[in-house]
C-alpha positions in Angstrom: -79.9 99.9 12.4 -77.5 97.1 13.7 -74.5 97.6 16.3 -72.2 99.0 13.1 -74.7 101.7 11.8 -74.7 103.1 15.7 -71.1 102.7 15.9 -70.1 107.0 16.1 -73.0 108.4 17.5 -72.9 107.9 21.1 -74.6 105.1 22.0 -72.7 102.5 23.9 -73.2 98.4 23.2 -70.7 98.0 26.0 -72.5 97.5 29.5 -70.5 97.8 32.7 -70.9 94.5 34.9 -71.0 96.5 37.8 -72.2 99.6 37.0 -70.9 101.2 40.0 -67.1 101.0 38.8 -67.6 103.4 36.5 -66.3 106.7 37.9 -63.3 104.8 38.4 -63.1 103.4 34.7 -63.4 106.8 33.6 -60.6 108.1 36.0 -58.4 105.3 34.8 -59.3 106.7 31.1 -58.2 109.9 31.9 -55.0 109.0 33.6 -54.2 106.3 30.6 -54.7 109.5 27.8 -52.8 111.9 30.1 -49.5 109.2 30.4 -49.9 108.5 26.9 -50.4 112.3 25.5 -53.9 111.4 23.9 -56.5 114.6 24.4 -59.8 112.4 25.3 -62.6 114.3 23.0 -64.9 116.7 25.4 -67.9 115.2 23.0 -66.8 111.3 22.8 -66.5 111.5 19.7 -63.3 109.1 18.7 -64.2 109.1 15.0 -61.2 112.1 14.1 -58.3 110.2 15.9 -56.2 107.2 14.4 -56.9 103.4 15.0 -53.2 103.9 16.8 -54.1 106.3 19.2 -57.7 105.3 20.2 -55.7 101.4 20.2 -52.6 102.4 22.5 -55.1 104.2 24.8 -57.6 100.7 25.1 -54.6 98.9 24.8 -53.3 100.7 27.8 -56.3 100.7 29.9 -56.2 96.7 29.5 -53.0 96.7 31.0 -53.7 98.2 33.6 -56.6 96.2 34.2 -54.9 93.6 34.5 -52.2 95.1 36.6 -54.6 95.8 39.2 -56.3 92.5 38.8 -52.9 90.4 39.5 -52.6 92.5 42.7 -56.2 91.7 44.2 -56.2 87.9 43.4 -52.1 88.0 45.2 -53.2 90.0 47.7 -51.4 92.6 47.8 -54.5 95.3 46.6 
């Protein structure tokens, strides 16, 4: 099966470019659905929420991404 028959099942086509941020990815999910009110799924399963709440929560994380980006490459991290 292709990437969109796996898409749903668990398996991730996303790989971290430094594996070792994860932990704090996952943090920054957690905070991001908490802020926003969006329960993350204990099984990582996304497939019973709505394109607008799994979108405002990636949406979100992005800006913060980029938020904390901004401050490292100023200098004030």
């Amino acid at each position: 099966m292709g990437q969109a028959g796996q898409q749903g099942r668990g398996s991730r086509s996303n790989n971290l470019v430094v594996p070792q941020a994860n932990a704090a990815l996952q943090q920054l999910k957690y905070e991001a659905a908490q802020e926003l009110g969006v329960t993350i799924p204990a099984d990582g399963y996304y497939g019973n929420y709505t394109s607008r709440e799994t979108g405002s929560l990636g949406g979100y994380i992005t800006k913060r991404l980029v938020q904390l980006a901004e401050q490292q490459l100023s200098g004030r991290a």
